[in-house]
DRENGU-781066 format. One line per field, with one value per residue (C-alpha): residue in one letter; x, y, z. Coordinates in nm, 2 decimals, padded with zeros to 4 digits. Layout:
BEGIN
residu <- a,...
px <- X,...
py <- Y,...
pz <- Z,...
END
This chain:
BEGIN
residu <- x,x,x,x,x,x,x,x,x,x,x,x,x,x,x,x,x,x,x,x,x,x,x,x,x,x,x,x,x,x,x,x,x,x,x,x,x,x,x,x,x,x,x,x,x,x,x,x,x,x,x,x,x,x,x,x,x,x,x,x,x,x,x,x,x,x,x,x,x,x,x,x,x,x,x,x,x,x,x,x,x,x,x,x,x,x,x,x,x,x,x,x,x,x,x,x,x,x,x,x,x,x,x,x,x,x,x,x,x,x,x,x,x,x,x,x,x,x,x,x,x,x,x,x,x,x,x,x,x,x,x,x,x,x,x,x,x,x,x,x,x,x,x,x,x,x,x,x,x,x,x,x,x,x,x,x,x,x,x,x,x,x,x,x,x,x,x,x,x,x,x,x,x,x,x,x,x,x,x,x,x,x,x,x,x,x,x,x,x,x,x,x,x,x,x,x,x,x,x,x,x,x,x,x,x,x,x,x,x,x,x,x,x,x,x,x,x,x,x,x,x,x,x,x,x,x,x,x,x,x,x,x,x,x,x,x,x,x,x,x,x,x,x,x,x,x,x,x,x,x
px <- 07.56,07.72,07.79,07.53,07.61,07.37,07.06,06.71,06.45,06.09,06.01,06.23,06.09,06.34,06.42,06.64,06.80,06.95,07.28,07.42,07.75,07.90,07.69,07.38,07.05,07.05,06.71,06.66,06.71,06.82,07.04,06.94,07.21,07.34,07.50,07.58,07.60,07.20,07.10,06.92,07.02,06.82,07.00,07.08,07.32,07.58,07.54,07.51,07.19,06.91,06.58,06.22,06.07,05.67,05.47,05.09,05.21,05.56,05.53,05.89,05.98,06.27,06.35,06.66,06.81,07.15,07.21,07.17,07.17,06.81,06.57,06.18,05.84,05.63,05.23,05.16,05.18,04.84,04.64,04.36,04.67,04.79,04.98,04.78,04.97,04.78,04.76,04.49,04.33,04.23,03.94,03.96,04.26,04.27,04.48,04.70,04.89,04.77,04.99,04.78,04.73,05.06,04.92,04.98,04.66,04.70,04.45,04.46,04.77,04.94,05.31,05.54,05.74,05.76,05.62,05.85,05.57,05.93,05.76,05.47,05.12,04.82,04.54,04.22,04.17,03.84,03.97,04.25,04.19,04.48,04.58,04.49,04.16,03.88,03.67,03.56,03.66,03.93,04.02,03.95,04.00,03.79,03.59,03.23,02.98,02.73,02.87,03.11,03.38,03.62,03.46,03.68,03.54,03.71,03.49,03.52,03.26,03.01,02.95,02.73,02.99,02.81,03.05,02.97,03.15,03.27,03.43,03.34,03.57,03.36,03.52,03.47,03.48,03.79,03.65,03.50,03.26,03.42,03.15,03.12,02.88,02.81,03.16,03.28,03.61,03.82,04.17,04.40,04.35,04.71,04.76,04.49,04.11,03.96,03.68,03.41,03.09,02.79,02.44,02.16,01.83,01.51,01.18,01.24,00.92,00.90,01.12,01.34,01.19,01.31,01.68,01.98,02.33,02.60,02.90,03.14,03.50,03.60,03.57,03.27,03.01,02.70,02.38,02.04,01.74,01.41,01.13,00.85,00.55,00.41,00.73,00.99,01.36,01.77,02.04,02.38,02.56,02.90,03.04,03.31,03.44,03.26,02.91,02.64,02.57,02.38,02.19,01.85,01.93,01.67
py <- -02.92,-02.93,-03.27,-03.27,-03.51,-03.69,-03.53,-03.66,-03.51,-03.54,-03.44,-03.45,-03.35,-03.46,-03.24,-03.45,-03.78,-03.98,-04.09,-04.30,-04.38,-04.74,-04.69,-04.87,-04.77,-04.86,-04.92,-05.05,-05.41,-05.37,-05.28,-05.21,-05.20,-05.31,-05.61,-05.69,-05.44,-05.54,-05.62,-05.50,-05.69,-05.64,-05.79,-05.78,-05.56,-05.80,-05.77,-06.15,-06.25,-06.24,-06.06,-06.12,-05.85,-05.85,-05.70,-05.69,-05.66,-05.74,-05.68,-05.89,-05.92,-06.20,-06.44,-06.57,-06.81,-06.70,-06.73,-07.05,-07.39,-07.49,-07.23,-07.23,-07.11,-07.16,-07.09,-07.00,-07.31,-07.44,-07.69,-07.38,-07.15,-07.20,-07.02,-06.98,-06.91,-06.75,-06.68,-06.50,-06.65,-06.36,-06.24,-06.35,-06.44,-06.82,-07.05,-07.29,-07.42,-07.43,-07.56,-07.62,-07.89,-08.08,-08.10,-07.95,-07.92,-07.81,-07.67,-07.65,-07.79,-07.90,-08.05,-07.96,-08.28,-08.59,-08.71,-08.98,-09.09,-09.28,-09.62,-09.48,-09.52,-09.32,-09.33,-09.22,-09.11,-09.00,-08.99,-09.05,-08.91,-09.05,-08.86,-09.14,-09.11,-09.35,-09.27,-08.90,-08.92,-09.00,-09.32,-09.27,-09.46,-09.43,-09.57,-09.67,-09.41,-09.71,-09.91,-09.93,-09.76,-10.10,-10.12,-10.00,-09.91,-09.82,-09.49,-09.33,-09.11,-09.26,-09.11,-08.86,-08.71,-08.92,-09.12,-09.47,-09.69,-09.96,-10.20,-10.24,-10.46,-10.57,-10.58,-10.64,-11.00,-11.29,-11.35,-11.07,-11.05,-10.91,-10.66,-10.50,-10.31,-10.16,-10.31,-10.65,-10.82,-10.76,-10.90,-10.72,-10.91,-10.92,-11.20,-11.40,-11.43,-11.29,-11.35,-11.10,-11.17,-10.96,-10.93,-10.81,-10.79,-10.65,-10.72,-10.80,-10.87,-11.23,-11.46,-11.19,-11.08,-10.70,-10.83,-10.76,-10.85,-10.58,-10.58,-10.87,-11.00,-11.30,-11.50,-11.24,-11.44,-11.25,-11.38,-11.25,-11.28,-11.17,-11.09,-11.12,-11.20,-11.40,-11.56,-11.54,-11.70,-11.74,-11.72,-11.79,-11.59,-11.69,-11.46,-11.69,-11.70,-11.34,-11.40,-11.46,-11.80,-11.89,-12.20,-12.13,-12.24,-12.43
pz <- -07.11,-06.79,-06.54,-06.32,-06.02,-05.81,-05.79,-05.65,-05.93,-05.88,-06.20,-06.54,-06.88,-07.19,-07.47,-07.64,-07.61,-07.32,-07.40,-07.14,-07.35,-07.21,-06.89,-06.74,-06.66,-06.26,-06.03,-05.70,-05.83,-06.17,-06.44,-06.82,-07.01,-07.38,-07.33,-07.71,-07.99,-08.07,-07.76,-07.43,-07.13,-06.77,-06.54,-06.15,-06.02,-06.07,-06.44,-06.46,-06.36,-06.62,-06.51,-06.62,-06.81,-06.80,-07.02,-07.16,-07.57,-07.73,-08.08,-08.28,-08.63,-08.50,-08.19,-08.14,-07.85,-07.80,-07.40,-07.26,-07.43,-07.38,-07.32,-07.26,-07.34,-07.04,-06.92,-06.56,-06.33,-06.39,-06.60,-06.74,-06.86,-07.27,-07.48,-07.82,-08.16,-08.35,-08.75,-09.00,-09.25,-09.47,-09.26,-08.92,-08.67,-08.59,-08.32,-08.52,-08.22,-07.83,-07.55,-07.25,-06.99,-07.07,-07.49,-07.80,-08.00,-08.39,-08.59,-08.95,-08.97,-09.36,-09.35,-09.57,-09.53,-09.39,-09.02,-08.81,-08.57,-08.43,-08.43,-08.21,-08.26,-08.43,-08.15,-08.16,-08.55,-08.66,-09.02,-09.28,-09.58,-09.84,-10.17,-10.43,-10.59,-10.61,-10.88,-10.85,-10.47,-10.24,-10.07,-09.68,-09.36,-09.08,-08.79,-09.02,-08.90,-08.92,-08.68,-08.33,-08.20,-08.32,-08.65,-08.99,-09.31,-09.62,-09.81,-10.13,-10.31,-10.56,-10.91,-10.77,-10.54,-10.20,-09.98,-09.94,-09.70,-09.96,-09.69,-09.33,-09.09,-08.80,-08.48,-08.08,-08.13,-08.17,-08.52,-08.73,-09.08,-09.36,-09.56,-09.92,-09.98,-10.31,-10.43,-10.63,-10.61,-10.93,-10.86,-11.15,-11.45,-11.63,-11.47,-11.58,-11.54,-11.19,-10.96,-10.84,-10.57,-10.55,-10.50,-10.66,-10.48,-10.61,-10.80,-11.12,-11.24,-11.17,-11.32,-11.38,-11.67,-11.59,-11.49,-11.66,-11.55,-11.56,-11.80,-11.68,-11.73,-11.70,-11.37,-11.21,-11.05,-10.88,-10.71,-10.85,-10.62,-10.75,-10.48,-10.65,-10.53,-10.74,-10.91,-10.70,-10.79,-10.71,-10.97,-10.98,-11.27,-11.41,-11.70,-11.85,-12.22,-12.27,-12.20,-11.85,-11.79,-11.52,-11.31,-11.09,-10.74,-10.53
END
């Protein structure tokens, strides 16, 4: 094919490749050329200056910083504009990480390591749900759902699969109640006998005919109230040297 030398075309239909050989692709403002054996380059006419290159869809199998030392992913200049990442889930495509506002907000989210909060704070969390299991359940940490926004329970799951908040620290106040609820006190006992407090509150039948204490180790104390209406009564049960003992309170 002969050299054809500058020409003004107003139409040009390709039946083959372009080669432009060590040469650059030259517009009004631009050059495209291959700066590096992989790479495209658009740059200014001085060959220096990076361009911006806008598109609607870019799709990658790799990104790679290679230019500058510190290099950025930005939104538009305005508190409404985010930049989604996106993955799918098997049926559906789902956002996993959104910049927007000044914030990063994760969805679904797992770590596959450990996270330096670098001696910051955890604020505002709904929920901590820890590996070790209580019972059938796991152990969790959260504001109680029963009570304020300064309030802190302790929940696990009950036999039947049901959470129950098992310990509920009161707060909002310069000195707080402590409550258990559905719980006893049972210090390890290699070391020697323990203690345990509960209640038990119901209508046994009068004089607690219908009441009987549940299995006990050494040290557990509970209170027994029977509401009876017709003979009503208070116990105080100490199981010591295997067996319930126990004295009616007045």
């Amino acid at each position: 094919m002969p050299e054809i030398g500058r020409q003004t075309l107003d139409y040009l239909k390709m039946r083959g490749d372009i080669d432009l050989g060590a040469n650059k692709l030259k517009t009004t403002n631009l050059l495209i050329w291959e700066g590096y054996s992989s790479e495209v380059w658009i740059t200014g006419h001085d060959g220096a200056t990076l361009k911006n290159l806008k598109v609607s869809g870019v799709y990658l199998s790799h990104i790679e910083q290679r230019v500058v030392s510190t290099s950025y992913l930005k939104t538009r200049d305005g508190a409404s504009y985010a930049w989604e990442f996106q993955s799918h889930n098997g049926s559906a495509y789902v956002t996993n990480l959104k910049l927007v506002g000044g914030k990063v907000y994760i969805n679904q989210g797992v770590l596959d390591s450990d996270l330096d909060v670098n001696e910051y704070r955890l604020k505002d969390v709904g929920w901590m749900n820890f590996i070790g299991t209580i019972g059938i359940g796991r152990a969790n940490l959260l504001p109680d759902s029963y009570g304020t926004s300064s309030d802190l329970g302790i929940f696990s799951a009950n036999s039947m699969g049901s959470g129950i908040t098992r310990l509920l620290v009161k707060g909002g106040a310069d000195i707080v109640d402590i409550m258990i609820n559905k719980a006893y006190l049972k210090p390890d006992m290699s070391g020697g006998a323990g203690i345990g407090i509960e209640y038990y509150v119901d209508d046994y039948g009068g004089g607690f005919a219908n009441f009987t204490p549940p299995s006990g180790f050494e040290g557990r104390i509970i209170v027994a109230i029977d509401t009876n209406a017709t003979t009503p009564g208070k116990r105080l049960y100490v199981y010591a040297n295997g067996a319930w003992n126990y004295v009616d309170l007045s």
